[in-house]
PAZAPA-883986 format. One record per residue (C-alpha): residue number from 1; z, y, x; residue in one letter. Coordinates in steps of 0.05 Angstrom, whole numbers. Last residue first. Example, Ala and Ser with C-alpha at 12.3 -4.5 7.8 and 13.67 -1.06 7.14 Angstrom:
BEGIN
+-----+--------+--------+--------+--------+
| num |      w |      v |      u | residu |
+-----+--------+--------+--------+--------+
|   2 |    143 |    -21 |    273 |      S |
|   1 |    156 |    -90 |    246 |      A |
+-----+--------+--------+--------+--------+
This chain:
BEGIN
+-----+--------+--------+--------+--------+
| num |      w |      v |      u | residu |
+-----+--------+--------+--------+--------+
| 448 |    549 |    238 |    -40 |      X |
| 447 |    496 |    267 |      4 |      X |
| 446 |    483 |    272 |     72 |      X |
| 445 |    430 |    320 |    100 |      X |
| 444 |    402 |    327 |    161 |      X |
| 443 |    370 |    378 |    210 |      X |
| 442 |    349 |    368 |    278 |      X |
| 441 |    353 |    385 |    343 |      X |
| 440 |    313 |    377 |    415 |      X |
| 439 |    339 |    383 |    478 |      X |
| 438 |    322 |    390 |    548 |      X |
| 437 |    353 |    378 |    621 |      X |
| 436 |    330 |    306 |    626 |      X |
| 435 |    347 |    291 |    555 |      X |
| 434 |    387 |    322 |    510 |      X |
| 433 |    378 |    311 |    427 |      X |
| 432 |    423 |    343 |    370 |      X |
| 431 |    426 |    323 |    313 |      X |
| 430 |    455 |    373 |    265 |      X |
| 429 |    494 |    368 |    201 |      X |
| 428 |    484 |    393 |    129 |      X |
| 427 |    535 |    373 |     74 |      X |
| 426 |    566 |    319 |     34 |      X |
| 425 |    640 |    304 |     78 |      X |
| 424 |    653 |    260 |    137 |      X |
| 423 |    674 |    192 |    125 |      X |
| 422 |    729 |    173 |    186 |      X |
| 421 |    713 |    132 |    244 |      X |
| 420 |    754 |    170 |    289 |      X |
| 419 |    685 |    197 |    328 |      X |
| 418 |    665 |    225 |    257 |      X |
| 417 |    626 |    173 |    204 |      X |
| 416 |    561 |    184 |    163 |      X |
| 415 |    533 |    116 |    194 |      X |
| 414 |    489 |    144 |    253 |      X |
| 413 |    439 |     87 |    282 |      X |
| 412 |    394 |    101 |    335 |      X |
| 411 |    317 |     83 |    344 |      X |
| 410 |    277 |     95 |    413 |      X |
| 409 |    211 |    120 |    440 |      X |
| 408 |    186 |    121 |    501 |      X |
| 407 |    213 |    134 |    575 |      X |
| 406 |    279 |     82 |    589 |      X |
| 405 |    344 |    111 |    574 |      X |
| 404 |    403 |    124 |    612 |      X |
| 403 |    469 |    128 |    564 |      X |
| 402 |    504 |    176 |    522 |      X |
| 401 |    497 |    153 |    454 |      X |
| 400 |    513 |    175 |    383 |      X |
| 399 |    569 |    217 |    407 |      X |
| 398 |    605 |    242 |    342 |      X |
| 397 |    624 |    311 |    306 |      X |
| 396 |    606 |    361 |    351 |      X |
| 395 |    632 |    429 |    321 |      X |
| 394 |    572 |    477 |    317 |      X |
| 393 |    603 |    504 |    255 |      X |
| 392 |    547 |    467 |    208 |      X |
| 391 |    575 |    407 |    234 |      X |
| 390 |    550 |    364 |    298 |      X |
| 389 |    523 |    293 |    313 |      X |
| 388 |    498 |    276 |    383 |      X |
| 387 |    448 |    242 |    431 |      X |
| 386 |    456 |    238 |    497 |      X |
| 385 |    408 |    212 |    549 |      X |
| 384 |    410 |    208 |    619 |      X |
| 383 |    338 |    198 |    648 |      X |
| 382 |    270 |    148 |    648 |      X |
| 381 |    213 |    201 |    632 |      X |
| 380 |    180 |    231 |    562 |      X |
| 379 |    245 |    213 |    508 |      X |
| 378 |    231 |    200 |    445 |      X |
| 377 |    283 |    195 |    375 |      X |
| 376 |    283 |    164 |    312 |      X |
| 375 |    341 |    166 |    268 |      X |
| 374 |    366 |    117 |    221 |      X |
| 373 |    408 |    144 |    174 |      X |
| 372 |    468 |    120 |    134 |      X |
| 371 |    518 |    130 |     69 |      X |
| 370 |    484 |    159 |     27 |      X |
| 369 |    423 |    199 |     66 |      X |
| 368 |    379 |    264 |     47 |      X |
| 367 |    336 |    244 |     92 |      X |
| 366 |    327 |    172 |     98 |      X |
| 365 |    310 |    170 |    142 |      X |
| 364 |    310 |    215 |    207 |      X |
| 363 |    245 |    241 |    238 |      X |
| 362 |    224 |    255 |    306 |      X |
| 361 |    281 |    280 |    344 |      X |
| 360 |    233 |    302 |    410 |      X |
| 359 |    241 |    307 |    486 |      X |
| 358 |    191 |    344 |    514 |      X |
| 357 |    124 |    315 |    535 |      X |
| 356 |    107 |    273 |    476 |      X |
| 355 |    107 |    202 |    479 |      X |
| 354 |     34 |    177 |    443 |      X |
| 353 |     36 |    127 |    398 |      X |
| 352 |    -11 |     67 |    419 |      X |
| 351 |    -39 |     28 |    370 |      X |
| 350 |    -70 |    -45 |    379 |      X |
| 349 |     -9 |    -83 |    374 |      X |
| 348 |     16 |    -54 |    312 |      X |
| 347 |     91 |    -44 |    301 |      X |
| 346 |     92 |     30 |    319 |      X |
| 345 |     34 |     43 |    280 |      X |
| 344 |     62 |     20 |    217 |      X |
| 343 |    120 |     57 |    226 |      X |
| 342 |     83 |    115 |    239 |      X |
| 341 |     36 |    104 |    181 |      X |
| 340 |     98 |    102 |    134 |      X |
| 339 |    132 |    160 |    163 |      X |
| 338 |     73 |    207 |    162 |      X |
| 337 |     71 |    179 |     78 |      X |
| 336 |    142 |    199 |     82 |      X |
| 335 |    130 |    275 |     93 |      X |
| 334 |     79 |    268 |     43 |      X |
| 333 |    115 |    248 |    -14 |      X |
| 332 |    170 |    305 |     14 |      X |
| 331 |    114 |    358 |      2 |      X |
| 330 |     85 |    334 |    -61 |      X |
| 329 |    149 |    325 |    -90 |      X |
| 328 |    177 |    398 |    -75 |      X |
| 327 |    116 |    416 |   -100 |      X |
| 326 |    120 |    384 |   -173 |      X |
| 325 |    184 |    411 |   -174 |      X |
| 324 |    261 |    393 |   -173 |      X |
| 323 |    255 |    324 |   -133 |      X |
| 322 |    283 |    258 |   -152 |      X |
| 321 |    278 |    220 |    -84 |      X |
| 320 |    351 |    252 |    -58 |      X |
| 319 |    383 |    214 |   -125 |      X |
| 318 |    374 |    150 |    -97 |      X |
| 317 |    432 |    117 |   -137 |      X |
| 316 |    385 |    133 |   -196 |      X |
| 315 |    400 |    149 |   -262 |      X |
| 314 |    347 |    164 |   -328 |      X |
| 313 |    357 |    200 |   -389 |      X |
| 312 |    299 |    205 |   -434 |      X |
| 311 |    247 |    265 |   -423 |      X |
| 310 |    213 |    254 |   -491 |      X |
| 309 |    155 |    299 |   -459 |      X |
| 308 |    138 |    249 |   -399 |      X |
| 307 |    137 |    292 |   -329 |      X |
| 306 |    210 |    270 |   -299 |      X |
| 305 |    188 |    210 |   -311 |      X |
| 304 |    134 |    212 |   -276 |      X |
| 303 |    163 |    242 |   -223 |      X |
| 302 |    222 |    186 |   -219 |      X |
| 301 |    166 |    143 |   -218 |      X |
| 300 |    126 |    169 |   -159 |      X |
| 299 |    181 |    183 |   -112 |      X |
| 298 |    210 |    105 |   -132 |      X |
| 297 |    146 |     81 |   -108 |      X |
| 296 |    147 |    122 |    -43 |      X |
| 295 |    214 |     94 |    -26 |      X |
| 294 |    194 |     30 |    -43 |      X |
| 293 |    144 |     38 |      9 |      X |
| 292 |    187 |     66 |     53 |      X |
| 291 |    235 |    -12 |     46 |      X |
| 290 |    170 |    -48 |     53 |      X |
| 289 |    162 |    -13 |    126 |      X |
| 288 |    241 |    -35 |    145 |      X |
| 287 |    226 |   -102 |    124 |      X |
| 286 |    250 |   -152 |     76 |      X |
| 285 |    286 |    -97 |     40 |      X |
| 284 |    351 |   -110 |      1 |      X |
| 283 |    374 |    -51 |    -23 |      X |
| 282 |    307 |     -8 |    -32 |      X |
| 281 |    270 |    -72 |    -55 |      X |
| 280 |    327 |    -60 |   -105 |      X |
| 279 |    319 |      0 |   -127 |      X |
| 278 |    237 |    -12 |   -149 |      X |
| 277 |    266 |    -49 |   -202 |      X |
| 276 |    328 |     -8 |   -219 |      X |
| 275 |    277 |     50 |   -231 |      X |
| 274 |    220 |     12 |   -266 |      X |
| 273 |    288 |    -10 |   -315 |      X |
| 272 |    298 |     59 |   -323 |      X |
| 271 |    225 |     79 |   -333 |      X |
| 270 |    210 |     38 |   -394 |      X |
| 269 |    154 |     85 |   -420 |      X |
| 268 |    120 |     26 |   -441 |      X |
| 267 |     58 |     32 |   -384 |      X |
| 266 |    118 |     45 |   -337 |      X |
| 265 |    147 |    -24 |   -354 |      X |
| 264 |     85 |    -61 |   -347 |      X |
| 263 |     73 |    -29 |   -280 |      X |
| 262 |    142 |    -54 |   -259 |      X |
| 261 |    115 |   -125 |   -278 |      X |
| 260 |     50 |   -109 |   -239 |      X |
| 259 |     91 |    -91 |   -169 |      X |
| 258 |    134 |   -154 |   -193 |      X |
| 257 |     76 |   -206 |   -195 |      X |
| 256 |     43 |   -176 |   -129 |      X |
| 255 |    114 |   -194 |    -94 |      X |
| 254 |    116 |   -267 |   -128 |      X |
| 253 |     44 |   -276 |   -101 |      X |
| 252 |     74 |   -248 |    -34 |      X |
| 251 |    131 |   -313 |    -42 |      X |
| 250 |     85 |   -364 |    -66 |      X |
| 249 |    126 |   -435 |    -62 |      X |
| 248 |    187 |   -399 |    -67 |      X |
| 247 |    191 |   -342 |   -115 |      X |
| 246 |    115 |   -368 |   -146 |      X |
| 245 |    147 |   -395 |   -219 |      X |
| 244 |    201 |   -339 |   -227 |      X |
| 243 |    154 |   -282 |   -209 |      X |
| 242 |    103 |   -322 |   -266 |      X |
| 241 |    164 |   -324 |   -316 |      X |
| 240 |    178 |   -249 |   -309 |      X |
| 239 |     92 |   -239 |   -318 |      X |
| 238 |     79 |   -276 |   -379 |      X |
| 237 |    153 |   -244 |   -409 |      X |
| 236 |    126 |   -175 |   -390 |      X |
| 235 |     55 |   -195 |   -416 |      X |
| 234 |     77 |   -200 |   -495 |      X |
| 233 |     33 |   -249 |   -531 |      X |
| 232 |     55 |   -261 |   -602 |      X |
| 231 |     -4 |   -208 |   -632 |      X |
| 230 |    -58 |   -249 |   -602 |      X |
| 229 |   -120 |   -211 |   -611 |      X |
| 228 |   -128 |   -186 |   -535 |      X |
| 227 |   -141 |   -123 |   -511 |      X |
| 226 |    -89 |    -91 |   -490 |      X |
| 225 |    -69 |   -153 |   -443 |      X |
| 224 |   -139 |   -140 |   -410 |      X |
| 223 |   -113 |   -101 |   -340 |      X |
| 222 |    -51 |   -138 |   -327 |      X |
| 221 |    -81 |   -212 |   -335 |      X |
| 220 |   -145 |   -191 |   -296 |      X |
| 219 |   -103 |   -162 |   -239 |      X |
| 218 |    -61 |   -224 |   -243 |      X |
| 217 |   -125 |   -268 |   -235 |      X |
| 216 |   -156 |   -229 |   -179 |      X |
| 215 |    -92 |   -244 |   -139 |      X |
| 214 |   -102 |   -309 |   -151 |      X |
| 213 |   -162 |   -323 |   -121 |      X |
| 212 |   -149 |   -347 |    -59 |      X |
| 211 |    -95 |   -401 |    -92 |      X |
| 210 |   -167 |   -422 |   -127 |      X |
| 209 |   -190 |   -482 |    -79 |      X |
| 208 |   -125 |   -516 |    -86 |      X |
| 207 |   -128 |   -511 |   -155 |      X |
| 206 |    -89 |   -463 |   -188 |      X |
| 205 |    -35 |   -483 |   -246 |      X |
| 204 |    -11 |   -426 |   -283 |      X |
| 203 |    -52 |   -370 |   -250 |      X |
| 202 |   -124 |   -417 |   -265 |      X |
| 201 |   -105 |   -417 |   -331 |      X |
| 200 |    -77 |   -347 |   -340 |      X |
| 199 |   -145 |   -314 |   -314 |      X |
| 198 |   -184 |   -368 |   -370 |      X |
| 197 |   -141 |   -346 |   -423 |      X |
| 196 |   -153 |   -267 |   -409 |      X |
| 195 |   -232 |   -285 |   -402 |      X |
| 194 |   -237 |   -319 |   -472 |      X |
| 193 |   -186 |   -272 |   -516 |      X |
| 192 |   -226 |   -213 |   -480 |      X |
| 191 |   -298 |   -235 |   -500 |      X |
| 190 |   -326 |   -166 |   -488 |      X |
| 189 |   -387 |   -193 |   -444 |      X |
| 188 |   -366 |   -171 |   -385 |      X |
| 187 |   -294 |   -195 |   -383 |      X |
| 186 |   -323 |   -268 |   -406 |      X |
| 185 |   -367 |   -263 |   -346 |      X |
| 184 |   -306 |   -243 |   -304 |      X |
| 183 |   -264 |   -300 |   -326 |      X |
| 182 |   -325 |   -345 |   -315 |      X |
| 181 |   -325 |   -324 |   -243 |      X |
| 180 |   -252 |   -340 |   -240 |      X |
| 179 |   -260 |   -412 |   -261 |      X |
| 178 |   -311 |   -426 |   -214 |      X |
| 177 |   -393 |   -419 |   -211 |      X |
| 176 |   -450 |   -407 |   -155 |      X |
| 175 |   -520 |   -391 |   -178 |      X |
| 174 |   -525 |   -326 |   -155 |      X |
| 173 |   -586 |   -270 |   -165 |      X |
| 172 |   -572 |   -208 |   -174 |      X |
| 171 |   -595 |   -169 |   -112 |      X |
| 170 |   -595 |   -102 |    -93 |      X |
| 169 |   -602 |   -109 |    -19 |      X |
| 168 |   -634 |   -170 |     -2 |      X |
| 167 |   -623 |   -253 |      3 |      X |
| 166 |   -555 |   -242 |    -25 |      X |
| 165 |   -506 |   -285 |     16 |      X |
| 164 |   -479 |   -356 |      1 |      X |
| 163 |   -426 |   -396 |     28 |      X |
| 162 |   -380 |   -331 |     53 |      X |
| 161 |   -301 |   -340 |     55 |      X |
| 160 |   -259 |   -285 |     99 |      X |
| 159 |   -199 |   -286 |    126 |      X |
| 158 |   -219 |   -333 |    182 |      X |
| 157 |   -261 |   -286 |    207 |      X |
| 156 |   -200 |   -248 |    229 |      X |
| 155 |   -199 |   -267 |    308 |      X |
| 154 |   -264 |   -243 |    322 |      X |
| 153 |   -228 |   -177 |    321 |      X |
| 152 |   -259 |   -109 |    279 |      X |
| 151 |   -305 |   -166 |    237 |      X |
| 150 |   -377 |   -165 |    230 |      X |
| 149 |   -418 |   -205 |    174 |      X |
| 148 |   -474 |   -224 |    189 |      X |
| 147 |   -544 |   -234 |    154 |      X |
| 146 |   -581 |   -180 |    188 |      X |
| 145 |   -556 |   -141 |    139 |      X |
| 144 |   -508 |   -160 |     96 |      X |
| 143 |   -520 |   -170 |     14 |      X |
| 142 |   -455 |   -197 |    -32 |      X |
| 141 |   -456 |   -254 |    -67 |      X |
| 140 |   -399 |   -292 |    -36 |      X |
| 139 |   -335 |   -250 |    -11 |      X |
| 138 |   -284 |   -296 |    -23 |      X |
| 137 |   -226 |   -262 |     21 |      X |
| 136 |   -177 |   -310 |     42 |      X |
| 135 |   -101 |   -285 |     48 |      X |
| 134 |    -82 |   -367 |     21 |      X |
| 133 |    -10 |   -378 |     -7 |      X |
| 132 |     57 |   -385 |     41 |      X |
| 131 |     39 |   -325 |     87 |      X |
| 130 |     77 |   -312 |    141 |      X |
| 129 |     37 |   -250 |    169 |      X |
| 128 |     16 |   -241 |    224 |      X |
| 127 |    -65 |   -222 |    213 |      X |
| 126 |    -49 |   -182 |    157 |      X |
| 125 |      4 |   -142 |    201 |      X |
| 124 |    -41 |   -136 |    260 |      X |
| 123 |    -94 |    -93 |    220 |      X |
| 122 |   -161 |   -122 |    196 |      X |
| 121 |   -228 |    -90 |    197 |      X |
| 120 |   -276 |   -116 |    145 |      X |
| 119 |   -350 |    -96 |    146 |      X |
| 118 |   -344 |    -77 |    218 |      X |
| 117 |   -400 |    -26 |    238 |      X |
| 116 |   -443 |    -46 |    296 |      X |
| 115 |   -443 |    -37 |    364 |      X |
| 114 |   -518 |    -50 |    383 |      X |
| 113 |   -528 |    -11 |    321 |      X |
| 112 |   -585 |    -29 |    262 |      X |
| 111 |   -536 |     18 |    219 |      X |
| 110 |   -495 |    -42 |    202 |      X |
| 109 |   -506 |    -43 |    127 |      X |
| 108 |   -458 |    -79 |     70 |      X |
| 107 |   -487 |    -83 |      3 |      X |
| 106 |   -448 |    -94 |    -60 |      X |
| 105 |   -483 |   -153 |    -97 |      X |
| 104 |   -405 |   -168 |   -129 |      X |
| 103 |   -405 |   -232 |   -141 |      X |
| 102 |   -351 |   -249 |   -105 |      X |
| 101 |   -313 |   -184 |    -83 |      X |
| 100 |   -244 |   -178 |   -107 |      X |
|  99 |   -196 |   -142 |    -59 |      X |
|  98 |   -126 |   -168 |    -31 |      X |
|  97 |    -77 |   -112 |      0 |      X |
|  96 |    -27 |   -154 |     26 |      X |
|  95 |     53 |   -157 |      8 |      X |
|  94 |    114 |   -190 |     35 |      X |
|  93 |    104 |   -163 |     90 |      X |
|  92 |     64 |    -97 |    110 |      X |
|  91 |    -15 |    -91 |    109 |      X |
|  90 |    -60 |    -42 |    119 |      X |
|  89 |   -143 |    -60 |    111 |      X |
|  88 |   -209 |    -38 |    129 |      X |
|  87 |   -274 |    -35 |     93 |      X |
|  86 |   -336 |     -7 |    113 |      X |
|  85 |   -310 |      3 |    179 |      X |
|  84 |   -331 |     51 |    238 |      X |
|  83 |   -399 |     89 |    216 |      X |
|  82 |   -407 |     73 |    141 |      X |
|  81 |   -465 |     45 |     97 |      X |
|  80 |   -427 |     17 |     44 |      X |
|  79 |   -473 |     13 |    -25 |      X |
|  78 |   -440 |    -11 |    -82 |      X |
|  77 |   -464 |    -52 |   -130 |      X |
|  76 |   -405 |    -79 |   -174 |      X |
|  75 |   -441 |   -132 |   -205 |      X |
|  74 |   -383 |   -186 |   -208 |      X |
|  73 |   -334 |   -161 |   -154 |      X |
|  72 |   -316 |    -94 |   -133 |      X |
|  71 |   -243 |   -102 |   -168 |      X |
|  70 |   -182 |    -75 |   -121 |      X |
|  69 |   -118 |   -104 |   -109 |      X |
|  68 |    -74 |    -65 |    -75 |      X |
|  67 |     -7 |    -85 |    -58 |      X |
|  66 |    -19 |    -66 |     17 |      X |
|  65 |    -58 |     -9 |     32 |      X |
|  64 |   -131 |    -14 |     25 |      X |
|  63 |   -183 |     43 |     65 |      X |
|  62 |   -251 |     47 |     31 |      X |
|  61 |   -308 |     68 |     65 |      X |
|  60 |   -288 |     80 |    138 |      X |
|  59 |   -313 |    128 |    185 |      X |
|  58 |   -358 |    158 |    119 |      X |
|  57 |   -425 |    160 |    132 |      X |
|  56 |   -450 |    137 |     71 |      X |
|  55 |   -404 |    110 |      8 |      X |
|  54 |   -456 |    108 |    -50 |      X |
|  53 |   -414 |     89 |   -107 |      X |
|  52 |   -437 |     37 |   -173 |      X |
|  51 |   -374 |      4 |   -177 |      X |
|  50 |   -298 |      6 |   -158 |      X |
|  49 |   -259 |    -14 |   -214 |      X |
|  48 |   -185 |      6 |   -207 |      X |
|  47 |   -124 |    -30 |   -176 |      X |
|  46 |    -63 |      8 |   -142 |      X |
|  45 |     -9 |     -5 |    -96 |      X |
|  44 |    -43 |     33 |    -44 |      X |
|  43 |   -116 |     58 |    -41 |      X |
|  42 |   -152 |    102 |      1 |      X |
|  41 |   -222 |    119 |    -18 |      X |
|  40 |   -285 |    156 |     23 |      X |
|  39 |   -239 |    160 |     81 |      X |
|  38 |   -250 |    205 |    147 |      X |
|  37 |   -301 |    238 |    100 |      X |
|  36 |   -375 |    244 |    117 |      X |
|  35 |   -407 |    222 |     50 |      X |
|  34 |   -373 |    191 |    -12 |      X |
|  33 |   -416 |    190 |    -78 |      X |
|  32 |   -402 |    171 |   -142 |      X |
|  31 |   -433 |    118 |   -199 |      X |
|  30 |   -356 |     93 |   -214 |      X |
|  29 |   -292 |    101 |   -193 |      X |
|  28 |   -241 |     61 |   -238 |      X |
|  27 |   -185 |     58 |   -285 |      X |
|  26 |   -223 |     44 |   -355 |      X |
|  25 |   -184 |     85 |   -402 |      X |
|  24 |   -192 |     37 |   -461 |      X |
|  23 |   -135 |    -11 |   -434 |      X |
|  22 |    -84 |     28 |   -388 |      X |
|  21 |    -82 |     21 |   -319 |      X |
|  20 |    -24 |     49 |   -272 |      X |
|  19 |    -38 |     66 |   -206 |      X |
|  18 |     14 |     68 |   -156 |      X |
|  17 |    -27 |    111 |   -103 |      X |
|  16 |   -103 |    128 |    -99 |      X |
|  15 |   -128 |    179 |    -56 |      X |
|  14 |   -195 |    196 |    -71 |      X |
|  13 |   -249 |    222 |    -23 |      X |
|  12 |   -194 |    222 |     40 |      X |
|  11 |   -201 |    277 |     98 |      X |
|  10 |   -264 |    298 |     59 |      X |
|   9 |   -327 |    318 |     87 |      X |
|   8 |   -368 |    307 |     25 |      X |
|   7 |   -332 |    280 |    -48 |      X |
|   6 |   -393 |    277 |    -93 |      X |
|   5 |   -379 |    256 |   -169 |      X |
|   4 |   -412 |    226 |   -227 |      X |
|   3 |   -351 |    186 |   -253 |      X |
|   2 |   -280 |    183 |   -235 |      X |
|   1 |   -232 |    150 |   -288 |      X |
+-----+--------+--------+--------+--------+
């Protein structure tokens, strides 16, 4: 938990990634302040509390990756008084990054701009995305000034539900009831037997008005199951049969089911199954962002279980994501993280990635590979392009292509195999890049 703190010009305040929450230690951010970072909080794949924090000046206040589901709802009172976007959001299918605000009396200012600050800014992903259930945002309860609430695109206002705003900062007063609400109230006031049964009721058979809130009702599920008095209740088998249940009818509810279930399993030191879990996003992604963000999930557990002191036995297929150090982790985490926004960028509408002047390799993944890579490649002008494999003895191996390319950037395939189509052997190669009279080369790895 973070408490009492000051995080001023920042890259990111607090990165948060894969959290997992464990009754007692209350996973939050609470009573802190964020001033002039680039991000006061990122999130991915994580839930905590976020109450109490002063998030000024900031260019946005709290950046959500998909599969988080963060709580600023039901007297959370924070103040968001950014200069781009108090919130914004990153989204890749199957998942979105949901957020529970109703009730909240968190305060939203504009600066009194001509131009002002969005309150929710919205990337192209959440906006396209084939959702089965409901992405709406209920957001009642909470203070904006001028009594508005500004969006990045006109366009997105439909993810967002507002019937009743706080008449002034700092306010507590709302007379507006549902099931969820009455989850919360029970959460507040210690009654944990009350508030987990009324989250499951509304997750076992929403009304049509509640599929927007069930999101918050997993996240209350996961984070009270401690707590509860009912010594027969064991949350993996709530959760297995609730990723059975919404497979079809819900499929990014089903997602957000499975992220927690894998929780569950880390929380009881289960990190094998966790492992073969997060494995077979890997295998069978639904897209090739979701597939890098398994790949960062499956960093994260095979480090933690690399760090637990009873250090049992775990395998992977992936064995390239299971990292000596601490440091080796940290930097190849991070190297993927570029990846991640990259990808994302590439397939937003709104971002432009710049083509560098040279010709460039720009990444490969995954790197090490077993038994392919996918390797990404730019080129600055329209010209003859080849791009090659070769051995450590500068023998060329394969012709990837050798074709004329358009200017911009470009994907190509190499599947471990020589110009004969035979395997080649574990070891380092070279790909090599030539474009317009200049090359570029990089290193990769297969492994076996």
């Amino acid at each position: 938990m973070v408490d009492n703190c000051t995080f001023n010009e920042c890259v990111d305040g607090i990165s948060s990634e894969y959290s997992i929450f464990t009754f007692g230690l209350q996973s939050g951010v609470h009573n802190s302040i964020f001033s002039s970072c680039n991000n006061g909080i990122v999130s991915r794949n994580s839930n905590h509390s976020i109450k109490a924090n002063y998030f000024n000046h900031n260019q946005t206040g709290i950046l959500s990756h998909a599969g988080s589901n963060l709580n600023l709802s039901v007297e959370a009172f924070n103040v968001l008084n950014n200069d781009i976007n108090n919130l914004a959001f990153m989204d890749s299918e199957p998942y979105i990054s949901a957020i529970q605000l109703v009730k909240g009396h968190n305060d939203f200012y504009h600066q009194n701009r001509e131009n002002p600050v969005n309150d929710f800014s919205f990337d192209t992903f959440y906006y396209d995305f084939p959702l089965h259930g409901d992405p709406t945002i209920d957001a009642n309860a909470n203070w904006f000034e001028d009594e508005r609430v500004v969006f990045n695109s006109p366009s997105y206002a439909e993810f967002v539900k507002i019937d009743c705003y706080d008449p002034d900062p700092n306010s507590t007063s709302y007379s507006g009831s549902n099931r969820l609400i009455t989850a919360l109230d029970f959460e507040k006031q210690s009654m944990y037997d009350q508030a987990i049964s009324a989250f499951k009721t509304i997750i076992d058979d929403p009304l049509e008005s509640e599929k927007i809130i069930c999101a918050s009702a997993i996240d209350g599920v996961y984070r009270l199951s401690q707590a509860i008095t009912d010594s027969t209740w064991v949350l993996l088998d709530y959760l297995d049969a609730k990723v059975i249940q919404y497979s079809i009818d819900n499929p990014h509810l089903s997602s957000l089911l499975k992220d927690y279930y894998a929780k569950t399993l880390i929380i009881n030191k289960d990190f094998q199954n966790a492992i073969d879990l997060i494995q077979m996003r890997i295998d069978n992604p639904v897209s090739e962002i979701d597939s890098l963000r398994a790949v960062l999930d499956l960093e994260i557990v095979l480090q933690l279980a690399a760090m637990e002191e009873l250090k049992k036995p775990i395998t992977t297929k992936y064995t390239q994501y299971k990292y000596p150090t601490i440091q080796v982790f940290n930097s190849k985490h991070k190297e993927n993280w570029a990846k991640l926004y990259t990808l994302m960028a590439q397939g937003g509408n709104d971002v432009l990635i710049p083509i560098p002047s040279v010709p460039v390799v720009s990444s490969n993944y995954p790197n090490p590979f077993n038994p392919s890579t996918t390797i990404e490649f730019s080129v600055p002008v329209k010209a003859n392009t080849r791009l090659a494999i070769y051995n450590l003895k500068g023998q060329k191996v394969k012709d990837i292509l050798n074709t004329e390319l358009e200017c911009g950037q470009h994907k190509a395939v190499w599947d471990g195999r020589d110009k004969n189509g035979r395997i080649v052997s574990s070891g380092i190669y070279f790909i090599k890049l030539v474009s317009g009279g200049k090359s570029s080369i990089r290193k990769a790895m297969l492994m076996k």
